[in-house]
C-alpha positions, -999 to +999 in steps of 0.1 A: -261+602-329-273+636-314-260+624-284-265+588-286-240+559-299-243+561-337-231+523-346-268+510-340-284+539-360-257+543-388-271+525-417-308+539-409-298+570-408-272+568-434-244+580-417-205+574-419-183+568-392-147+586-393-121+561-378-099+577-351-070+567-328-085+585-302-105+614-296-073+636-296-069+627-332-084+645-364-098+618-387-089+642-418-059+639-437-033+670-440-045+678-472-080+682-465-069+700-433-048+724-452-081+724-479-098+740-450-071+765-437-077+777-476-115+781-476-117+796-442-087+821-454-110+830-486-138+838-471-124+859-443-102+877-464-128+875-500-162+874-486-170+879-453-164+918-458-185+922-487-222+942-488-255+919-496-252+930-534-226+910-537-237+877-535-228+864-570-186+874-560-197+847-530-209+823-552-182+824-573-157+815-545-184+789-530-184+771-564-138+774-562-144+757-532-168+729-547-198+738-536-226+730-561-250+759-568-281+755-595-292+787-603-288+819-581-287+813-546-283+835-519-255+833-495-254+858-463-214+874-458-221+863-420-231+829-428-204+800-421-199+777-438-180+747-428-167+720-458-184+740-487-177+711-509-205+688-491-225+718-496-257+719-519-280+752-530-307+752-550-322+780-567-332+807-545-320+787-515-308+815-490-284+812-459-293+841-434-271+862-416-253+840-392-267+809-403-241+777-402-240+749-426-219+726-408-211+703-438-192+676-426-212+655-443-235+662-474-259+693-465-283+704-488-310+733-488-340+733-519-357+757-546-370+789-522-358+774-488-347+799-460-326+788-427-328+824-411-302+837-388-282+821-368-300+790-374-275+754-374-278+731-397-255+704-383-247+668-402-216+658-380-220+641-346-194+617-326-202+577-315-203+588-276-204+544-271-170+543-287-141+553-265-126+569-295-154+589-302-150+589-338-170+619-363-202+602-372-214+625-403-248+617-423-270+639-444-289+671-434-321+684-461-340+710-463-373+706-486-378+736-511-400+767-499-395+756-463-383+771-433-357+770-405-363+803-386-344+818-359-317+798-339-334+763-348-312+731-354-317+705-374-295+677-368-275+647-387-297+625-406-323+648-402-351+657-434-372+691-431-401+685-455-411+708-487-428+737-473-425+732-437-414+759-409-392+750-378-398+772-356-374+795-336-351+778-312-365+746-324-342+716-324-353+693-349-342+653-339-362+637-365-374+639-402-402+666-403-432+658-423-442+688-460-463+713-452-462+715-416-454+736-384-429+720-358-416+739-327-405+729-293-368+712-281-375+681-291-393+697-323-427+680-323-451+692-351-481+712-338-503+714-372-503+714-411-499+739-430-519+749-464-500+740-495-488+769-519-475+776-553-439+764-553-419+797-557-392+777-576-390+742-592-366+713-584-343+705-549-341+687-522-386+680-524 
């Protein structure tokens, strides 16, 4: 995937591939189309409005939706989210201002992670080797306390380790190691970082 036929990676990477007649074609159904019309409706009309005090009233509509929230999360009202129920938060998890969590497939951020603004967090691809180029979808994790700063990607399949910082712009292409520093498009790590108290316990380590 990330721009590279997905059948030969697929099962490393733990990926599903959507069947489609042809590129023209969705691969969801009606129902989960008109599933989406409904979230996107709520949080345009319900949440996108709101002030940052009112990230619980997010929550609540997040959780409608099926996302799954442990403990108290923090959602930004100009964060998009895309498929909320493939979506994950742990406690003190935060989605900046303008982040995306493209959930086509699973996404999950830990305990005391941050993916800052207008960073992309992005777990759906298409098999570019298949004339159909079918949605390709496979996990995207965040490790607890790290962090995805400014306008960094990580992509499908793609693990950022407990503690570690992806820099700004960054576009991470392959599992990043805990406790380290990564930068650059392709993201290559530059040096480790010192290992601190955990600020919360549990998720995506």
């Amino acid at each position: 995937m990330n721009g590279t036929p997905a059948t030969a990676d697929a099962a490393a990477m733990n990926a599903e591939v959507h069947a489609q007649q042809s590129r023209y074609h969705s691969p969801w159904t009606l129902s989960k189309r008109l599933r989406v019309l409904g979230w996107e409706l709520c949080w345009a009309l319900l949440c996108r409005w709101t002030p940052k005090p009112l990230n619980r009233w997010r929550l609540l509509w997040l959780r409608a939706f099926g996302a799954t929230l442990h403990g108290t999360p923090f959602v930004h009202n100009r964060a998009r989210i895309v498929h909320p129920w493939n979506l994950t938060l742990h406690d003190r998890a935060c989605l900046g201002d303008g982040a995306t969590a493209y959930c086509l497939g699973p996404v999950e951020v830990g305990a005391g992670a941050t993916v800052a603004q207008e960073a992309y967090l992005c777990s759906g691809s298409h098999d570019f080797g298949d004339d159909a180029m079918p949605l390709v979808t496979a996990p995207v994790r965040v490790g607890a306390d790290a962090f995805v700063a400014l306008r960094a990607v990580v992509l499908p399949g793609v693990s950022v380790g407990r503690g570690t910082v992806i820099g700004a712009g960054a576009v991470l292409t392959r599992d990043a190691d805990d406790w380290s520093v990564y930068a650059g498009n392709p993201a290559r790590r530059l040096r480790a970082l010192a290992r601190r108290a955990p600020q919360s316990d549990g998720g995506a380590t």
